[in-house]
N, C-alpha and C positions, 0 to 999 in steps of 0.2 A: 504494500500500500504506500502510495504516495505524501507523503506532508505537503501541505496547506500551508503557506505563511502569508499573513495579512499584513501589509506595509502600507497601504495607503487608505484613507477613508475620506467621505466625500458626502455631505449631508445636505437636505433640501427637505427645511422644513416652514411649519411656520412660524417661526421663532427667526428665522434667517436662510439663505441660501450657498451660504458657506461655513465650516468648522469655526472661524474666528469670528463672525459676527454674532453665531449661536451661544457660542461657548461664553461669549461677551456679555450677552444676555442674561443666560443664565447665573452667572457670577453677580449680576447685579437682581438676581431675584426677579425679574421680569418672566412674564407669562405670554403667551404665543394665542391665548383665546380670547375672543372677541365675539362681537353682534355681526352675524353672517351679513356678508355683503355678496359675497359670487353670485345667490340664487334670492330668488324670496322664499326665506324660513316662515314667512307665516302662518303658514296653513299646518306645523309642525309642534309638537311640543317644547319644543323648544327655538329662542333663535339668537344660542349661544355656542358657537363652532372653535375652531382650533383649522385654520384655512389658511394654504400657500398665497398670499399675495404678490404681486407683481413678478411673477414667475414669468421669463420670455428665457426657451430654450437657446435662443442664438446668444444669450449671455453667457451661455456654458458648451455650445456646443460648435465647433466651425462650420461642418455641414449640418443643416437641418433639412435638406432635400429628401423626401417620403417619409419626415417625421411628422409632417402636418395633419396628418388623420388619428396620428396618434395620440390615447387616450392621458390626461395630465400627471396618470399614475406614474406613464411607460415615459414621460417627458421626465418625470425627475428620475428617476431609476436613469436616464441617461446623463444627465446632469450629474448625479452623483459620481456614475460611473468614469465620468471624464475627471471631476476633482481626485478619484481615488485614485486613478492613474496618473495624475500631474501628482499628487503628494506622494508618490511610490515613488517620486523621480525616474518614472520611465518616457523612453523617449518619443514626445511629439507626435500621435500619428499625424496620417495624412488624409486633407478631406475626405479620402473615397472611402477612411474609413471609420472617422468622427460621426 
């Protein structure tokens, strides 16, 4: 069996869109939930969420070419996936495969 070593990580949350502005947050006790604004919560029991704002995948990702249909799950999973790879200090891909 193979070993797994984890070297880079890469978060997108709603707290932040990167490791230090999260991590920033959190250190000063700040909270990441609010009064939904994406959709209208009304008709809901509640309309207090924990929501990505201002998320736009071209701030994290070079190509975004067929990621446009994509669901805002599989946009930050990509985002993440690019910060985990720049913090791994691995090298740079290239658009055709960002």
């Amino acid at each position: 069996m193979q070993r797994v070593v984890i070297t880079g990580m890469g978060w997108i949350t709603p707290m932040g869109h990167d490791i230090e502005s999260v991590w920033a947050r959190l250190l000063r006790g700040e909270s990441g939930i609010a009064h939904t604004t994406l959709f209208d919560a009304s008709t809901f029991p509640t309309t207090i969420s924990a929501e990505v704002k201002n998320f736009r995948l071209a701030d994290h990702v070079a190509n975004t070419k067929g990621h446009e249909v994509a669901g805002r799950n599989t946009m930050f999973a990509l985002a993440a996936a690019a910060q985990a790879w720049k913090s791994a200090g691995l090298p740079p891909l290239g658009p055709q495969h960002s």
